[in-house]
N, C-alpha and C positions, 0 to 999 in steps of 0.2 A: 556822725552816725554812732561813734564810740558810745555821746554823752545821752544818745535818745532810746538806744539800746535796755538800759537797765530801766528805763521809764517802761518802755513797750511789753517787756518783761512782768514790771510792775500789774499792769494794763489788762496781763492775760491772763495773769495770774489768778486776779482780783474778777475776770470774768469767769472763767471756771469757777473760783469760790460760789460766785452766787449762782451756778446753776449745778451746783453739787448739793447732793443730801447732807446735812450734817445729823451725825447722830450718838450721842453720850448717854449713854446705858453707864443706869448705876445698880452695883450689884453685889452693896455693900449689905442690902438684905436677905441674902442669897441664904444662910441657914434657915430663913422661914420660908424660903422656897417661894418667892417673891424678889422681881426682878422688876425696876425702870427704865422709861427710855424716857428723854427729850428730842423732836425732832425738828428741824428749820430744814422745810422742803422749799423748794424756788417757787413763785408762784403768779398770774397775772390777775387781773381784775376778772371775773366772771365767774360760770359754773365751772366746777374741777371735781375731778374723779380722783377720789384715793382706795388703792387697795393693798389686803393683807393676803402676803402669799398664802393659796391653795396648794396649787400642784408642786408637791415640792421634789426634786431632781431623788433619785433611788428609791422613795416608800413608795410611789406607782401605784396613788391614792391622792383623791383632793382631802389630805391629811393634815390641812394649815389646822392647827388648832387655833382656831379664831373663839370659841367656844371659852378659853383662859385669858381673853385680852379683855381687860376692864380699868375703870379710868380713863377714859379718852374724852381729851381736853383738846379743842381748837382754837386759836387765838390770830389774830393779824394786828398789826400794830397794839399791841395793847387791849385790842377789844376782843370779847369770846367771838366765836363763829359757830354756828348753827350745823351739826351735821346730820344724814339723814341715810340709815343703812338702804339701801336698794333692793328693794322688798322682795325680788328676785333672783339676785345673785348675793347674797350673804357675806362674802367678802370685800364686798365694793362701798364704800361710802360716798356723798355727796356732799359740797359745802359751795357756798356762794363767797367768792374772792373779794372782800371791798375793794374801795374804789382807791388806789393808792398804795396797796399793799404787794409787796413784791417778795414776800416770803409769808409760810404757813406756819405757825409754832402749833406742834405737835407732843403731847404729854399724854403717855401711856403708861399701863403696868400690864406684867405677864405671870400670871402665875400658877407655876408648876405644878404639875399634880403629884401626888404620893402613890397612885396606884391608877390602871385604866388607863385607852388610849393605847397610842404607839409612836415608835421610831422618835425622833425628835420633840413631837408632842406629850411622851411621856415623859417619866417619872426621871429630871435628869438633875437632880440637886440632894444635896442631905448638907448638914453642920459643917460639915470639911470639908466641900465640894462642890462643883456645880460644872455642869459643859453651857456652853451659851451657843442656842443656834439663831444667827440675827434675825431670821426671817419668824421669828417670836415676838423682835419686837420693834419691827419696822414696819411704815406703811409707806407708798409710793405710788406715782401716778401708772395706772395700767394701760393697754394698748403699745409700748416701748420698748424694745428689746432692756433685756436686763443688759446686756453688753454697751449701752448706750446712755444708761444711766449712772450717776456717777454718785457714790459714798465714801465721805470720811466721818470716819471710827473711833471712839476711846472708851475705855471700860473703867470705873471704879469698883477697886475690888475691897470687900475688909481686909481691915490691917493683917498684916502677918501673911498674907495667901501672895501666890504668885501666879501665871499664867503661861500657857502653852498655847500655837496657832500657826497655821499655814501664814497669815498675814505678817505683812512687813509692820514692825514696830519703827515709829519712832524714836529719837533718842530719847534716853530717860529711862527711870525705872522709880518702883514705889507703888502705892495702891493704885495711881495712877496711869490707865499704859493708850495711848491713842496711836492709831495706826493711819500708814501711808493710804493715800484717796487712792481708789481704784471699784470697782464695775461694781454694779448692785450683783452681779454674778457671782462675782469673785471673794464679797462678801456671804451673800448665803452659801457659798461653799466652802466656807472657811470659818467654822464653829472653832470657841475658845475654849479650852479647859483650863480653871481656875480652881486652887485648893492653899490648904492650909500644909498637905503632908503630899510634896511632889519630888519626881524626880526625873531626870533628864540621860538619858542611853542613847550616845553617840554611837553610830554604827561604820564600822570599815570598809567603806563605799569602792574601794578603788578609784576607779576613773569617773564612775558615775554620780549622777550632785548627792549632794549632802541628804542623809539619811538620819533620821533620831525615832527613839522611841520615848515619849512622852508622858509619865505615868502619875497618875492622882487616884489617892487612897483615904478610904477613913480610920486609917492608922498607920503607923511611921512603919509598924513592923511587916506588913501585905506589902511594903516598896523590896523588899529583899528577894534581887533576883539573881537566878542560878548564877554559877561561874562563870557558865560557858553561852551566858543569855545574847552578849551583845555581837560577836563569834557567830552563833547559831541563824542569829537574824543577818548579820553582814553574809553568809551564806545565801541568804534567798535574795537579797538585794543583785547578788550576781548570779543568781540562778533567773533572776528575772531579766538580766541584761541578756544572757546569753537565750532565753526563750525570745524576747522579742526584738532584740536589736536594737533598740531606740530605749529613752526613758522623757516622758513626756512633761516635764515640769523642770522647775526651778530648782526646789528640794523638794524633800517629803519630811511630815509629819506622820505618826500614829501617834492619836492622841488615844492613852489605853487607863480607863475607869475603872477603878477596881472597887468594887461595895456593894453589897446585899440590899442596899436601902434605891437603886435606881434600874430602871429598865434595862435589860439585856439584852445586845443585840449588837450589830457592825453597818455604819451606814457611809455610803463610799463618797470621799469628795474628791476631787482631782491633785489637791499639791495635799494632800492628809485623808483619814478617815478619824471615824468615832467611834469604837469600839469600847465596849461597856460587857465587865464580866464579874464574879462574885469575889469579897474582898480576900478570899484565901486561895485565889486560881496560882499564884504561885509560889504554891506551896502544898500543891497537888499533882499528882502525876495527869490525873483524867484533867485537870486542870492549864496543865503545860501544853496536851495535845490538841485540847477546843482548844485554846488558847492562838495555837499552831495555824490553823485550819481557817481559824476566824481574821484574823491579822493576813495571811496568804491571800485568802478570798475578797478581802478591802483592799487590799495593794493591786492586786489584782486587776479590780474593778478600774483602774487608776489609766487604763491602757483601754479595758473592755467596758465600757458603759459610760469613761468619762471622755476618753479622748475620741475613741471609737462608737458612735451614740446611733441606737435605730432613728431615722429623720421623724419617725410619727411619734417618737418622745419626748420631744423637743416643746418647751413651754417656753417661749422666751418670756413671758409676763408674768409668767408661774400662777395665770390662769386659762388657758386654755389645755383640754384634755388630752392627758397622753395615752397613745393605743399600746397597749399590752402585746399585740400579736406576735411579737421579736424575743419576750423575753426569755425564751428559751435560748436563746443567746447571750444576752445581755445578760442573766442571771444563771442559766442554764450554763454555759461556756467558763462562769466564770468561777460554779461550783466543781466544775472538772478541773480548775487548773489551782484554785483552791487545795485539794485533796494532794496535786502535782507539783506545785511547788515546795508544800510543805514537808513531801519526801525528798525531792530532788534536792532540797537544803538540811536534810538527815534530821530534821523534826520529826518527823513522821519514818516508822522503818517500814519497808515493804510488805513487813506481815501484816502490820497495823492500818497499810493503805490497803492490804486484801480484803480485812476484816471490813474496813467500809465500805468495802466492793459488796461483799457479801449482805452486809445489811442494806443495801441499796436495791438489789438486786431480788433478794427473797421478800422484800415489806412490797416490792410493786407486782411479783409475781401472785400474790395471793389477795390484793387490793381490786373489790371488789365494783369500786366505782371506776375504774380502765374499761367493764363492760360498756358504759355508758355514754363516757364523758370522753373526748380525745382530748389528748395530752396540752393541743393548740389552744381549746378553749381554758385551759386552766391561768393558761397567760392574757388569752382574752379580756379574761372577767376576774383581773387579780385584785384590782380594787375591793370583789365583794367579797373576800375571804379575812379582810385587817378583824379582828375582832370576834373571828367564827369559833366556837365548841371544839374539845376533841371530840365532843359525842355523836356518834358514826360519820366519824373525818372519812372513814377509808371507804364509805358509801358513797360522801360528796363528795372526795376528793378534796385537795387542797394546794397550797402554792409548789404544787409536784413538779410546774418546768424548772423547779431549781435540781432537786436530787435524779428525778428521770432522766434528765436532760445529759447527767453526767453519763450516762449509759451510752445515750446516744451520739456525742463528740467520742467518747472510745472508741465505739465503732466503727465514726468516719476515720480515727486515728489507724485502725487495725486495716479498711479498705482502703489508706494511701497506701499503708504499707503493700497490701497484696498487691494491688497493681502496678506499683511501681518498681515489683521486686528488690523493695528494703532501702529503694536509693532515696525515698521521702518519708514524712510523715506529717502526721498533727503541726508539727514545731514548724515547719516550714508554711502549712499556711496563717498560721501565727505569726511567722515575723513578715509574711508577705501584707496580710490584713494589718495587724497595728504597727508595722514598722514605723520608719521616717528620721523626723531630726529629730537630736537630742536638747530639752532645754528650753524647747518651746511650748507653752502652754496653749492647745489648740481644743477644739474640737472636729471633728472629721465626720459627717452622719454619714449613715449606711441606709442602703433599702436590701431586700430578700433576696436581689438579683445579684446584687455587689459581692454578697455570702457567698450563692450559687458558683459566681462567673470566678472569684477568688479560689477556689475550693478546685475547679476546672482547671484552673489554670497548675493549680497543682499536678493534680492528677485526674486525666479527662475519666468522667462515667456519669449516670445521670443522677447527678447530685439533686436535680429536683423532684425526680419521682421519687426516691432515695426518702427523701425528708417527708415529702408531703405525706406519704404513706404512713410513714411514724408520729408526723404530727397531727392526723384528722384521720386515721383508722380507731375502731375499738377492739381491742387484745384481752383477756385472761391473763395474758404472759405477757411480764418483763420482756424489754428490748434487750437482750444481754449477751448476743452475739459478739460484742465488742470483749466481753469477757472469755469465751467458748473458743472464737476465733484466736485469743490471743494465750491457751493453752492452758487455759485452765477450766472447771466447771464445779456449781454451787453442790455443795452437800451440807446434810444435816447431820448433828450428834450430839450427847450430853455437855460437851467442853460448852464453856461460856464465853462466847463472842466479847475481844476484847474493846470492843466499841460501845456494843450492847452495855457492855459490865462498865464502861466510863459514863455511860447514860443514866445508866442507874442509881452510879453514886452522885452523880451531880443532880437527880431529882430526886435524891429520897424514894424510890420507886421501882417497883418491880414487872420485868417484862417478861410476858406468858407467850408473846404473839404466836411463836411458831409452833406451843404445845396446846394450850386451851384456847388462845385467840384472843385475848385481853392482856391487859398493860393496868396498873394497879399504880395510887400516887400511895404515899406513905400512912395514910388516916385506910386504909384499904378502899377509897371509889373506884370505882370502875372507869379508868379514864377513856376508854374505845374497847368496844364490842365487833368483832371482826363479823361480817355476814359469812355466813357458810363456815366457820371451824365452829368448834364442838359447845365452846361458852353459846354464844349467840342460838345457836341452834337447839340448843337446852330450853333456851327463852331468856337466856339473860342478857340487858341494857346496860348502855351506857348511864352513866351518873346516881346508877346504885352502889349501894357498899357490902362490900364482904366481911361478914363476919366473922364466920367459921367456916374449917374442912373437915370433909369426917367428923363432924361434931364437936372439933377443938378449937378453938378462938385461932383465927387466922393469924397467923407471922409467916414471914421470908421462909423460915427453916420448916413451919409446919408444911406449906404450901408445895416446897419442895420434894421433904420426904413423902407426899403422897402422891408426887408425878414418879416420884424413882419406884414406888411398889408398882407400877404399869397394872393399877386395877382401877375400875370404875369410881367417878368423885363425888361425893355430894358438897354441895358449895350452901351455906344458909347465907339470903344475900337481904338485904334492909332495902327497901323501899319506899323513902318518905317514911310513912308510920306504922308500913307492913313489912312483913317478912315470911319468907318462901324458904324451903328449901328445893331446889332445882341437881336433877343426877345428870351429871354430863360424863356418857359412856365417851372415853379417852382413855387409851392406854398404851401410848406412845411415849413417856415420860418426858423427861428435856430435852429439848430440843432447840439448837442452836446453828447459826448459819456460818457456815465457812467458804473456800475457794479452795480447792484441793486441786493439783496438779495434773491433768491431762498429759499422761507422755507419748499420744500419738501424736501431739500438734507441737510446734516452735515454740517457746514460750515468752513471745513478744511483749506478752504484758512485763515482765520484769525488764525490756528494755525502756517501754515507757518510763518507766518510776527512775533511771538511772540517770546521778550527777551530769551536767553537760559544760556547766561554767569549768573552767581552767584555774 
């Protein structure tokens, strides 16, 4: 038995090889934003289906960018193969398997755009840099759970670059990195960041697995972070243990993109996310704080969307359609704790998490598509928003179950507390919903009921009229009891919202919303025209430009000191080839949104926000 042992070994090994993907992405041409693959999929004699992921897990979009795949080469034993896109389904191709042949060779290119598009399909490469998300540049048989299919991995990278990744490496090192076999799953959720100018922030995890921050720059000098960088985030690591009780992976990655030249944005995988910010975020104060929020909110996700997943989101072939209806949970749930962790680990200070409150809370109070649109359809139909205009967002509304949403988890946070008189809260059905074991890489789906009957068991009331109300009524007003209740309530004044005012320096831009009802990018257009405040109602659109006030070439400083004389505006605004001047009777001056202190009520909200890890 001894001697047949290493043979049998031999045996299974060599069988799983050949019913494994293999797949060798070279990406040695990555400064042109141009990326290969070679693939050797298993395969048997006949028709066979290959496809390139659509529905890809967080953009909550058939957002495969198949539109960048070109070069697609087939071959079996040495001879080409004939393939033929499925005139129907766009993603799918068809090929006829000779007679003999027990593997596909597959040779693709992916290549990356500069601008346009989104999430992973975007803009994710420059000269120093590039994230690799696999499902760019694999194709595989569809109909089969991703979990069920099996890939091995390696990347060539240009010389001198190194690489960061939730996946298990191989031994070795060099432009060369191939990683251990495991799920087509586990692969597309596990993008590589690769660069010239990286650096690696080990974080003091305690008890819980291993933790790093993984950073790629297009200069050595944007990797220079604070003192108290790795401290700060080893904070939230146990601010997250002690919120959920469990930590659902092996390690964790943040793999964190720093450069002007790629999309911006945080896209959540289960053992890392992919967070992408501008090359000078640390080295900014309003920089530190997105920064904060954005990294919280992907960690985050890591418990709530990846281990905890609504069941009608679930694509196991990453082409079949996922339903939006939950993601005021999923997305919505996960921008509350987002905003919560990142105080509860002193990223964020209390005033700075009011000040979010406040602009959360006054933008949906006066957002004029709430009369129309319920809050559930926004999650419905989030698909048809990737790609939408700011120009009249606040008429159509937009991806709002994220920031609305946070209103409403406060709320149920503030209604555990009332009825339990103080002995529960939020945190508790939190670590009841994503608890578990620590270390095991799972997913757990949910349905509506699961939320409901969890939330119940917390603290019994009817959690589902509760919700449905706020998910499928239409309001004028913010849901913001969650704020009111917990002792404090919104006012307006000249000071400058210091969210607002971090908004503004990171776009170049100026926001009017709560005085004139417009938001301005830096060339003066008009980025959104609010219905009903005073711009709008003048007659003035979105995607015209402002010139002048009072007859002086528009600036910041102009614009300002003629909201502080509290007398009537004239605005000359450019339209295409014409020009107006429009009088918009306002004389409210600046105006800005705070959270000011109620002292008839408890002020629960500052227990929210408060340290809980030890």
């Amino acid at each position: 038995m001894r001697r047949l042992l290493p043979a049998l070994l031999l045996l299974l090994a060599t069988a799983l090889h050949a019913q494994t993907i293999q797949v060798a992405l070279d990406a040695t041409d990555a400064p042109r934003r141009i990326f290969h693959s070679h693939l050797t999929i298993p395969a048997t004699a006949g028709p066979m289906r290959l496809a390139y992921a659509k529905w890809i897990p967080g953009e909550h979009a058939p957002s495969g960018p198949i539109t960048d795949l070109v070069n697609l080469k087939i071959s079996a034993n040495g001879q080409r193969v004939e393939w033929r896109r499925d005139p129907r389904e766009m993603f799918v191709f068809h090929v006829d398997v000779p007679k003999g042949a027990t593997a596909l060779d597959v040779d693709l290119s992916y290549i990356s755009p500069t601008a346009g598009r989104s999430f992973s399909g975007a803009a994710s490469a420059t000269p120093n840099l590039a994230v690799i998300s696999w499902n760019t540049l694999l194709l595989f048989p569809p109909g089969t759970n991703g979990d069920n299919v099996m890939v091995e991995g390696s990347i060539r990278m240009p010389e001198g670059w190194t690489a960061a990744t939730a996946l298990v490496k191989k031994a070795g090192s060099g432009p060369s990195l191939e990683f251990e076999r495991a799920s087509l799953t586990t692969y597309i959720d596990s993008p590589v960041l690769i660069g010239r100018y990286m650096k690696v922030v080990p974080l003091s995890s305690g008890s819980a697995p291993q933790h790093r921050i993984d950073l790629a720059a297009d200069s050595r000098a944007a990797l220079e972070t604070p003192s108290t960088f790795a401290d700060d985030y080893g904070r939230m690591v146990a601010e997250a243990g002690a919120l959920f009780g469990a930590y659902h992976f092996r390690k964790y990655d943040w793999l964190l993109t720093l450069s002007d030249d790629v999309a911006h944005f945080g896209l959540e995988h289960h053992e890392s996310s992919d967070n992408r910010r501008e090359e000078s975020t640390l080295q900014k104060d309003w920089g530190l704080r997105g920064l904060a929020s954005l990294l919280a909110h992907e960690y985050a996700h890591s418990w709530n969307g990846k281990y905890r997943r609504p069941a009608n989101m679930l694509s196991p072939d990453y082409q079949q359609p996922m339903e939006g209806n939950l993601l005021w949970v999923y997305e919505g749930l996960t921008d509350y704790l987002g905003g919560l962790l990142a105080t509860r680990a002193g990223l964020w200070t209390p005033e700075y998490y009011r000040e979010n409150l406040a602009t959360i809370a006054a933008g949906f109070d006066i957002q004029p598509g709430r009369t129309w649109r319920p809050l559930e359809d926004t999650a419905v139909a989030a698909q048809t928003f990737l790609g939408a205009s700011d120009a009249w967002r606040s008429v159509r509304r937009s991806a709002d179950y994220y920031a609305e949403s946070t209103l409403l988890w406060l709320e149920a946070d503030a209604i555990i507390r009332q009825k339990t008189n103080g002995r529960a809260s939020l945190d508790d059905f939190l670590r009841r919903f994503h608890g578990g074991d620590t270390g095991k890489v799972a997913v757990k789906p949910y349905t509506y009921d699961d939320v409901i009957a969890t939330l119940n068991a917390v603290a019994p009331y009817d959690w589902r009229a509760h919700f449905d109300e706020r998910l499928r009524s239409v309001s004028p007003h913010a849901p913001s009891a969650g704020i009111t209740n917990g002792g404090w309530k919104l006012v307006f004044n000249e000071t400058p919202n210091a969210v607002m005012k971090a908004g503004e320096e990171r776009g170049k831009s100026q926001d009017l919303t709560y005085s004139l009802g417009i938001s301005l990018r830096e060339d003066g257009t008009i980025r959104d025209a609010i219905a009903g405040l005073p711009a709008a109602n003048a007659g003035i659109a979105p995607g015209t430009k402002l010139i002048a006030v009072n007859g002086r070439r528009w600036t910041r400083e102009v614009m300002e000191a003629a909201l502080r004389a509290k007398e009537p505006i004239e605005l000359l605004v450019e339209n295409n080839d014409w020009f107006h001047t429009y009088a918009v009777d306002y004389r409210g001056g600046l105006r800005y949104p705070h959270l000011e202190r109620d002292e008839s009520k408890a002020d629960t909200l500052s227990e929210v926000v408060k340290a809980k890890a030890r």
